[in-house]
Backbone as JSON Lines, residues from 0, in Angstrom:
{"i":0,"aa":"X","n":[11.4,38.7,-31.07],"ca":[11.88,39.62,-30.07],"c":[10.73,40.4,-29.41]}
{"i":1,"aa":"X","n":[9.95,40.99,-30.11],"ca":[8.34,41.54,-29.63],"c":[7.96,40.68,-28.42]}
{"i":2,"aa":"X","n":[7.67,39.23,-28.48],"ca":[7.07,38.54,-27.32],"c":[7.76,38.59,-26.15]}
{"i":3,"aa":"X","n":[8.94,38.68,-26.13],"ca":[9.76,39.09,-24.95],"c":[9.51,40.1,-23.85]}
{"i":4,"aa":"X","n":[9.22,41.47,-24.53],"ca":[9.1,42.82,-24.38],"c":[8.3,42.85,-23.08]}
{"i":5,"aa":"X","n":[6.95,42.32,-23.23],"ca":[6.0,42.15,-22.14],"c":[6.66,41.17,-20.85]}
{"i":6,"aa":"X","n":[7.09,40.54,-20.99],"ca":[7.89,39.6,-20.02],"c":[8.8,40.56,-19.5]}
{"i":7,"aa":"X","n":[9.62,41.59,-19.95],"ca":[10.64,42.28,-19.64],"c":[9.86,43.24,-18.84]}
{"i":8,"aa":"X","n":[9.24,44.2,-18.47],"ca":[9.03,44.88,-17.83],"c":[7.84,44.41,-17.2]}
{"i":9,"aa":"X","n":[7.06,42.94,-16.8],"ca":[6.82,42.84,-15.72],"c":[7.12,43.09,-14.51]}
{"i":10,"aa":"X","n":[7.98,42.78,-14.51],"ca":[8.7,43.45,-12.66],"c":[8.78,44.82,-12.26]}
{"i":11,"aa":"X","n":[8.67,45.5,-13.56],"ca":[8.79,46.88,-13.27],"c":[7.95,47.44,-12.59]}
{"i":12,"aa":"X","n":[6.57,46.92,-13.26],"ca":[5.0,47.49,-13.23],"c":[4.42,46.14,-11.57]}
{"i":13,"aa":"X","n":[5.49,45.3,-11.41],"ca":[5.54,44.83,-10.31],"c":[6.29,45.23,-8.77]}
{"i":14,"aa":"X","n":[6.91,45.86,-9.04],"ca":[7.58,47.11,-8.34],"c":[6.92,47.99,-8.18]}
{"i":15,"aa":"X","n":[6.06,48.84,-8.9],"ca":[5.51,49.92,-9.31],"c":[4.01,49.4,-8.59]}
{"i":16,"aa":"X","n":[3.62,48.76,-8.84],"ca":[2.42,48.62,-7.66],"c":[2.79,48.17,-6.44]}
{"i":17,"aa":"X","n":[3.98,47.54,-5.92],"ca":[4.25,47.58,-4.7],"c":[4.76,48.53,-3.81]}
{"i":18,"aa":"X","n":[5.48,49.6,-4.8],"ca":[5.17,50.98,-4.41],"c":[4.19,51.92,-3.64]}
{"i":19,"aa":"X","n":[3.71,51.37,-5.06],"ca":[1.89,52.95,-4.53],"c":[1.22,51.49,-3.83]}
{"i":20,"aa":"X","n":[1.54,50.71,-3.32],"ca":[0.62,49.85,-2.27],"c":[1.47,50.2,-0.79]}
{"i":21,"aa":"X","n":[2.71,50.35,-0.88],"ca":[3.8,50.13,0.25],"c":[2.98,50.38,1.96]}
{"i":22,"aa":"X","n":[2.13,51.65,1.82],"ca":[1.6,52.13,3.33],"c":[0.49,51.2,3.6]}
{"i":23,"aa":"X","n":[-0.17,50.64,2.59],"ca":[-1.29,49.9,2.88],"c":[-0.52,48.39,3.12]}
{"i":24,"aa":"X","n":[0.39,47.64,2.58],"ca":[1.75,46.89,3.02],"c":[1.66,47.02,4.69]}
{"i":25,"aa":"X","n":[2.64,48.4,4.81],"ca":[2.92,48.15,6.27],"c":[1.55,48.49,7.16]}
{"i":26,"aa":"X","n":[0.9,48.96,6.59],"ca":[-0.04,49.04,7.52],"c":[-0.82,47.65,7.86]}
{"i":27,"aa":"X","n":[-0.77,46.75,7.02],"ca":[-1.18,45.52,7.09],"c":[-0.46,44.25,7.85]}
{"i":28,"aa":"X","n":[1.45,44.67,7.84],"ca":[1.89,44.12,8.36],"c":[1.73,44.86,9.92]}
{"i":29,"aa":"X","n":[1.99,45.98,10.24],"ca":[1.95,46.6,11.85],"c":[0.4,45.86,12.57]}
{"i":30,"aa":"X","n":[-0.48,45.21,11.63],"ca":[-1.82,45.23,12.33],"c":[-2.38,46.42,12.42]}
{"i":31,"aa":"X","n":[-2.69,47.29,12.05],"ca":[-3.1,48.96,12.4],"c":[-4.87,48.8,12.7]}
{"i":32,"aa":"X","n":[-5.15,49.81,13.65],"ca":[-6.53,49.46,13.78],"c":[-7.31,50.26,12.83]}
{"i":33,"aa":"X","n":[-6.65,50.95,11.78],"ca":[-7.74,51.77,10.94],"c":[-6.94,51.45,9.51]}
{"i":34,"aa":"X","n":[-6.39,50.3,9.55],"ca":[-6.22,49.51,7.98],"c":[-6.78,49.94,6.9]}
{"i":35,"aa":"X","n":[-8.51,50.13,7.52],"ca":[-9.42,50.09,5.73],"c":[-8.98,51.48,5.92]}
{"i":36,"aa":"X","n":[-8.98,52.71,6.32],"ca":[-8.86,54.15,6.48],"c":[-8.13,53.75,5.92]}
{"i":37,"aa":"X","n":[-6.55,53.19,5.97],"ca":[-5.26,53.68,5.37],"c":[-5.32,52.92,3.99]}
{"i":38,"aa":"X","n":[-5.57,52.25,3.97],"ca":[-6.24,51.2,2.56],"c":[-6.77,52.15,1.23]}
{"i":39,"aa":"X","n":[-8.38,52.99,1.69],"ca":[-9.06,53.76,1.19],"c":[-7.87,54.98,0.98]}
{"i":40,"aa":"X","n":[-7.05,55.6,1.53],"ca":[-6.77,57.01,1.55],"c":[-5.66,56.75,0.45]}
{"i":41,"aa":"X","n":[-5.0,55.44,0.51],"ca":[-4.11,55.27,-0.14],"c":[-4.45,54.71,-1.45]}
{"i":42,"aa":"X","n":[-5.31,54.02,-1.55],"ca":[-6.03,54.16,-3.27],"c":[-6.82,54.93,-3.74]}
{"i":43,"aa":"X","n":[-7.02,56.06,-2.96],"ca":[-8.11,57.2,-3.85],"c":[-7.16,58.4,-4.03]}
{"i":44,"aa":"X","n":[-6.16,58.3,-3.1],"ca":[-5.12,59.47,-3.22],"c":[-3.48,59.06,-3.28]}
{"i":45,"aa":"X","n":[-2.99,58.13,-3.33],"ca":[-2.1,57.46,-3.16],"c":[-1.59,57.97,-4.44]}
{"i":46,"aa":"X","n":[-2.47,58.41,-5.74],"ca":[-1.76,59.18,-6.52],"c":[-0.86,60.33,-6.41]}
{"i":47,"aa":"X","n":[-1.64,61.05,-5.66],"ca":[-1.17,62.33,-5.02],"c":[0.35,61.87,-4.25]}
{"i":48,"aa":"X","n":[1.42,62.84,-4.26],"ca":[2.61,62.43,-3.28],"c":[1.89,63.08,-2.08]}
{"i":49,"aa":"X","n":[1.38,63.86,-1.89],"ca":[0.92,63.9,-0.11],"c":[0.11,63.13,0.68]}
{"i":50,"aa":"X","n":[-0.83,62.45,-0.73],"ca":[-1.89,60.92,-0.37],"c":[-0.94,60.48,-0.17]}
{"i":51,"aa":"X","n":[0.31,59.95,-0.89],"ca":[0.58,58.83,-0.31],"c":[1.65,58.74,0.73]}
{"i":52,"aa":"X","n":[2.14,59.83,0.78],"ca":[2.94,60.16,1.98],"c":[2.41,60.2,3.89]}
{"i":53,"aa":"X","n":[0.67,60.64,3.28],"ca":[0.15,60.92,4.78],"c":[0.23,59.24,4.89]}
{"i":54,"aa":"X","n":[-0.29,58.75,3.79],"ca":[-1.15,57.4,4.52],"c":[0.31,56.71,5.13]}
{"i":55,"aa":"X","n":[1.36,57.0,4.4],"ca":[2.55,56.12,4.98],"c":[3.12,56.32,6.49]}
{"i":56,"aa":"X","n":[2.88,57.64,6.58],"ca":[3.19,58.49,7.57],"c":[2.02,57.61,9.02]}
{"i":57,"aa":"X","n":[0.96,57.35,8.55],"ca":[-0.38,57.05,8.92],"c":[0.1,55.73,9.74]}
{"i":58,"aa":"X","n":[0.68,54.6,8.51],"ca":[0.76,53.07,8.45],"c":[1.87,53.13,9.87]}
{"i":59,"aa":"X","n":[2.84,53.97,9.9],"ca":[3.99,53.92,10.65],"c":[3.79,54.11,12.05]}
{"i":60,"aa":"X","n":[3.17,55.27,11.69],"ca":[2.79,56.21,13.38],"c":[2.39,54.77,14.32]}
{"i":61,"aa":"X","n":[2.52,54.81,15.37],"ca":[2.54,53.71,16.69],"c":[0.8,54.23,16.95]}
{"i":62,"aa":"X","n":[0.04,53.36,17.25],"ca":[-1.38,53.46,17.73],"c":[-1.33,54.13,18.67]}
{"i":63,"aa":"X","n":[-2.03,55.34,19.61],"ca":[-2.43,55.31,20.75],"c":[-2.73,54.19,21.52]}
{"i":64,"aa":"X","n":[-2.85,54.06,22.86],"ca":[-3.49,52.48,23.32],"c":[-5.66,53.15,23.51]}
{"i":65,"aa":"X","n":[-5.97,52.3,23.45],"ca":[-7.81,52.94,23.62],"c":[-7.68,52.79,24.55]}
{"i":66,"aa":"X","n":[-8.66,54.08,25.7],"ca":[-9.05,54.47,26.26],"c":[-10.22,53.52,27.25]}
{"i":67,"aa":"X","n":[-11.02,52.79,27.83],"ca":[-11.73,52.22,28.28],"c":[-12.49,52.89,29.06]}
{"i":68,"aa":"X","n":[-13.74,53.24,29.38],"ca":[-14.4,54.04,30.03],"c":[-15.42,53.21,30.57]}
């Protein structure tokens, strides 16, 4: 029964990092032009609920368009 145990809460701890990954996720799916920014903010603070809330907040927000001068 022991060898099981580890098999059983894989998904959990597989959930659980797709979690605290989720903003760096969408930020990867939106294309975002400051990816590694939201990448970095979200694994050095992504612990934090306001790390990981800005960066999500971050991943979502719509780009400005750049400026051309």
């Amino acid at each position: 029964m022991m060898h099981l145990l580890p098999a059983f809460f894989l998904p959990f701890f597989g959930f659980g990092f797709v979690m605290y990954f989720l903003p760096s996720i969408v930020a990867l799916a939106r294309s975002k032009r400051d990816i590694t920014a939201i990448l970095l903010l979200n694994l050095l603070l992504g612990w934090t609920v306001i790390g990981w809330v800005v960066a999500l907040i971050w991943a979502v927000k719509t780009d400005a368009p750049m400026v051309v001068r």
